[in-house]
N, C-alpha and C positions, 0 to 999 in steps of 0.2 A: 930223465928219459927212461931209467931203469923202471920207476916208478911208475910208469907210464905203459910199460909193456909186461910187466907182471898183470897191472891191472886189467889190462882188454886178457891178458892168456888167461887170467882166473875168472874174466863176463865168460869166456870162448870157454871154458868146462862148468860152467854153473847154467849159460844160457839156455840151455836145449831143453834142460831138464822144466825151467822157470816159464818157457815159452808152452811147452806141452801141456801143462797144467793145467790152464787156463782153457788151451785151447782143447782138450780132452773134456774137459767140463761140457763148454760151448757143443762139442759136436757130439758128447752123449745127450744132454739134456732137451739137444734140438731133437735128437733123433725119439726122443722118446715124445716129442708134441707131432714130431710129424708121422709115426705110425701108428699109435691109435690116441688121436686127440678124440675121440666119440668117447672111451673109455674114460676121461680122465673129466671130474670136478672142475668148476669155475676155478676155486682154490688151489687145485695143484698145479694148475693151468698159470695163472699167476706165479708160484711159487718157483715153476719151473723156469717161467720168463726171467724172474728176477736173479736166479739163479746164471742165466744164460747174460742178462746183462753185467751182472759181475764180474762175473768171468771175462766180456768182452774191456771193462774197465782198466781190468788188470794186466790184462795184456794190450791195450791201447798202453797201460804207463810202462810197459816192458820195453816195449818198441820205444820210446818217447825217453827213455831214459840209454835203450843201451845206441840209440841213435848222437846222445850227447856227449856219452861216453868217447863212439867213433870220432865225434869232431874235433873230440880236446887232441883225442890220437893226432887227427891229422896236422891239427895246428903246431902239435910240438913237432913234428917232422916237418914242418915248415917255415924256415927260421925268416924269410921276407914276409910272409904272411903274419907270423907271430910282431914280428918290429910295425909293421902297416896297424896292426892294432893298438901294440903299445903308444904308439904316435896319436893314435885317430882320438875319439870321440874316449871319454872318460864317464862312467858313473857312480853316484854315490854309493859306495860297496856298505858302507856303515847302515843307511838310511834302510837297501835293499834288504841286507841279515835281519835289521830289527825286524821289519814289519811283515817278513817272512815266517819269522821265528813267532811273532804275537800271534800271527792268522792260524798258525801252525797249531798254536799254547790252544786258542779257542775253539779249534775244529775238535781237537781231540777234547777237548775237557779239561788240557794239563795248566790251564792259566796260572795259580798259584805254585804250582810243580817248579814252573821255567824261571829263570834267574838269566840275563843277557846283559851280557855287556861289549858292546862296542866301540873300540877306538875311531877317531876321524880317519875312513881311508876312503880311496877313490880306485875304482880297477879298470882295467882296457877291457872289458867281455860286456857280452848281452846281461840286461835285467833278466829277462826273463830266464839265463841259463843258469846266474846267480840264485836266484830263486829260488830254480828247480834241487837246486843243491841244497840248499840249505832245507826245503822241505823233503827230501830224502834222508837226509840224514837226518832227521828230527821226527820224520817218520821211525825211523829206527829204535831208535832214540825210547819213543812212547810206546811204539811195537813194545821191546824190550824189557820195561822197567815196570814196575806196577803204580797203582795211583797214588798219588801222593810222593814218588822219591824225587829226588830233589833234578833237575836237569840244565844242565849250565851250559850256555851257548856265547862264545867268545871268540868274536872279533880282533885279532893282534896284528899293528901294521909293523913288520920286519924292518931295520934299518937299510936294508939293499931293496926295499921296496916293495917286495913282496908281502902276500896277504897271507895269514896262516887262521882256518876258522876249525875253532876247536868244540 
């Protein structure tokens, strides 16, 4: 729970900063198409577009990410909700990290980099949030590191049940 609310207090002083960015980009770059687009080249005209869809990317996975973040919030302060899950419907957590983690190795280029190892485990949550986890942090990961250093992703199923992805 600790661990839970340090995490949203430290999204809630990093957010504002991470959401501006993006969107400061977005509303300079537009603003420069939209008052003198006569003035400007095919080329920067493009440059400037692509620029603005970046930008909307990046803060599409801002939203998309601190939106996930809010749900895990809620779930852990929700102890019937959190047991309705642990009961319900199971997926393969092992299957999820690998093929996360490979799509992950290949989008970046780091294929020979990654190193994965996965124990047999099964979790009570969405594929897709699983997912999104493990491509964030492996986003990081490759952000982070240079090419070539080594990146180990590891899957450990805990004796009380829990999942620990390192």
């Amino acid at each position: 729970r600790e661990n839970a609310e340090s995490t949203v207090a430290g999204l809630l002083h990093t957010l504002p900063h991470e959401l501006y960015t993006p969107l400061n980009a977005i509303l300079g770059f537009s603003d420069l198409l939209a008052t003198d687009p006569a003035d400007l080249s095919s080329d920067e005209v493009a440059d400037l577009a692509g620029k603005i869809h970046r930008s909307g990317r990046r803060l599409l996975r801002l939203c998309t990410n601190f939106l996930l973040v809010a749900q895990i919030e809620v779930l852990a302060k929700d102890p019937e909700r959190s047991r309705q899950l642990r009961d319900g419907q199971r997926i393969d957590a092992a299957e999820v990290v690998r093929s996360s983690a490979n799509r992950k190795a290949a989008d970046a280029g780091r294929d020979t980099d990654m190193t994965i190892e996965v124990s047999a485990a099964s979790a009570a949550m969405r594929e897709q949030d699983l997912g999104k986890i493990v491509e964030e942090l492996l986003d990081n990961a490759c952000k982070f590191s240079v090419s070539g250093a080594s990146i180990e992703v590891r899957l450990v199923s805990k004796p009380s049940g829990r999942l620990r992805l390192e």
